[in-house]
C-alpha positions as a Markdown table, in Angstrom:
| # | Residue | x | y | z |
|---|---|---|---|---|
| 1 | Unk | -11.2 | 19.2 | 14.0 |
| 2 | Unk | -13.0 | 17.3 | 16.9 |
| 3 | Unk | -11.9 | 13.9 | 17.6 |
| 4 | Unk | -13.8 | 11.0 | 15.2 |
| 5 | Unk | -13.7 | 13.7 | 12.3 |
| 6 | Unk | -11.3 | 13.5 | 9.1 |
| 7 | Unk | -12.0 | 15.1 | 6.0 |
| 8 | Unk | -10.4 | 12.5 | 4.4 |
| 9 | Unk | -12.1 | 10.5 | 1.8 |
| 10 | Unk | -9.9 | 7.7 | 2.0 |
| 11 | Unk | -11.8 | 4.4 | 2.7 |
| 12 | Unk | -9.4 | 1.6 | 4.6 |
| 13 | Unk | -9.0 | -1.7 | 3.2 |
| 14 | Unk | -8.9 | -3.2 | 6.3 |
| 15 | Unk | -10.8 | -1.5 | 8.8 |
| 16 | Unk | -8.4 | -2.4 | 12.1 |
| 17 | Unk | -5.6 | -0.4 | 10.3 |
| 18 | Unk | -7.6 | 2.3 | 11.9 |
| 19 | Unk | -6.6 | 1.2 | 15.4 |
| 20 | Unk | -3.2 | 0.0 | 14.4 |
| 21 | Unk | -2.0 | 3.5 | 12.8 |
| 22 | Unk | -3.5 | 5.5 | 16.1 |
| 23 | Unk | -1.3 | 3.4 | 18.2 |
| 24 | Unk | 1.9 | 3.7 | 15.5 |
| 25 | Unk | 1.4 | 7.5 | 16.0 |
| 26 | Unk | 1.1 | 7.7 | 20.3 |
| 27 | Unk | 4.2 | 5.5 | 20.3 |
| 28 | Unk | 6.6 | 7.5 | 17.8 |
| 29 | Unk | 5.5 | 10.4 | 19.4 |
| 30 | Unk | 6.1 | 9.0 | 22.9 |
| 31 | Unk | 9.7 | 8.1 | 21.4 |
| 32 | Unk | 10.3 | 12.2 | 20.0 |
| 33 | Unk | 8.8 | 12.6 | 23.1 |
| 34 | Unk | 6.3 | 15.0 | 22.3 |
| 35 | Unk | 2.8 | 14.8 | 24.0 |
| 36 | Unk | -0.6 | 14.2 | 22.0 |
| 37 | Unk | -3.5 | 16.8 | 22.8 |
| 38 | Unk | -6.0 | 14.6 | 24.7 |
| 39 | Unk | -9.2 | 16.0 | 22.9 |
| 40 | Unk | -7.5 | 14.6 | 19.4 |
| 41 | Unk | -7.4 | 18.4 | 18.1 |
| 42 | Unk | -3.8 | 18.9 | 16.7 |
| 43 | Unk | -4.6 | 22.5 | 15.9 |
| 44 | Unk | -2.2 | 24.4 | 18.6 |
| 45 | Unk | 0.7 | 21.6 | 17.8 |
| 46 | Unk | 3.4 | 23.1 | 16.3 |
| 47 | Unk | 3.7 | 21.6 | 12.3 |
| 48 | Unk | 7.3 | 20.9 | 12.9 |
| 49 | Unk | 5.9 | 18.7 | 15.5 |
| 50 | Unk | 3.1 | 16.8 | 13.5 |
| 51 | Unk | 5.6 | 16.8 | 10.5 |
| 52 | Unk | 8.2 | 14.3 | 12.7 |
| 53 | Unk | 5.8 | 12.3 | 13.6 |
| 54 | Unk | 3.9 | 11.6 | 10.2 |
| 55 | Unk | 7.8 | 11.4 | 9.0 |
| 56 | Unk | 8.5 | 9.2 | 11.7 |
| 57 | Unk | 5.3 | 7.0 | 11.0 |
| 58 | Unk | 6.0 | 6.8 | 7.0 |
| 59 | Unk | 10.1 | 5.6 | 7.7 |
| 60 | Unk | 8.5 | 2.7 | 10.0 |
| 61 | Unk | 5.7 | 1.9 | 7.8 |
| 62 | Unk | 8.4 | 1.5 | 4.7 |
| 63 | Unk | 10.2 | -0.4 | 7.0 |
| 64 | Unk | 7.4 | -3.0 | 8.0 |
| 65 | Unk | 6.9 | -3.2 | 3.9 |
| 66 | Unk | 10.2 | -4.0 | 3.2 |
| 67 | Unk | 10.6 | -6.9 | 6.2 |
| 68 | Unk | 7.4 | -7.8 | 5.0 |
| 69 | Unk | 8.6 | -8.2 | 0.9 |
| 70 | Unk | 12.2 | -9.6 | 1.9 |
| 71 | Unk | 10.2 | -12.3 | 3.9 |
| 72 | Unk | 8.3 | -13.7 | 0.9 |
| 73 | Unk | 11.0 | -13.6 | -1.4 |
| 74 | Unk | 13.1 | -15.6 | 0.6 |
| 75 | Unk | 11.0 | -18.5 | 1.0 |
């Protein structure tokens, strides 16, 4: 698909998550050091590839949830 397309029909809660996730992705895939087409079209990637980094995303998204859960039941 061309860049600025989905055919998701998710709707974000908060818009800005947008912006956050794109980042989350370019920097996990910078640390399995595998390079991002430029034009956004993950179509010759191989799926082993876009598999670690959505895997890589999810483990540090559970992560941020459960700092984020341990921090208000502490208090």
């Amino acid at each position: 698909m061309a860049q600025g397309q989905s055919r998701s029909s998710n709707t974000l809660v908060i818009p800005q998550a947008s912006q956050a996730l794109d980042q989350l992705k370019y920097e996990v895939a910078q640390e399995l050091g595998i390079q991002i087409p430029q034009d956004g079209y993950y179509g010759f990637m191989a799926t082993r590839d876009t598999g670690a980094i959505g895997g890589h995303i999810t483990r540090r998204l559970v992560q941020i949830a459960e700092q984020q859960l341990a921090g208000k039941f502490t208090r």
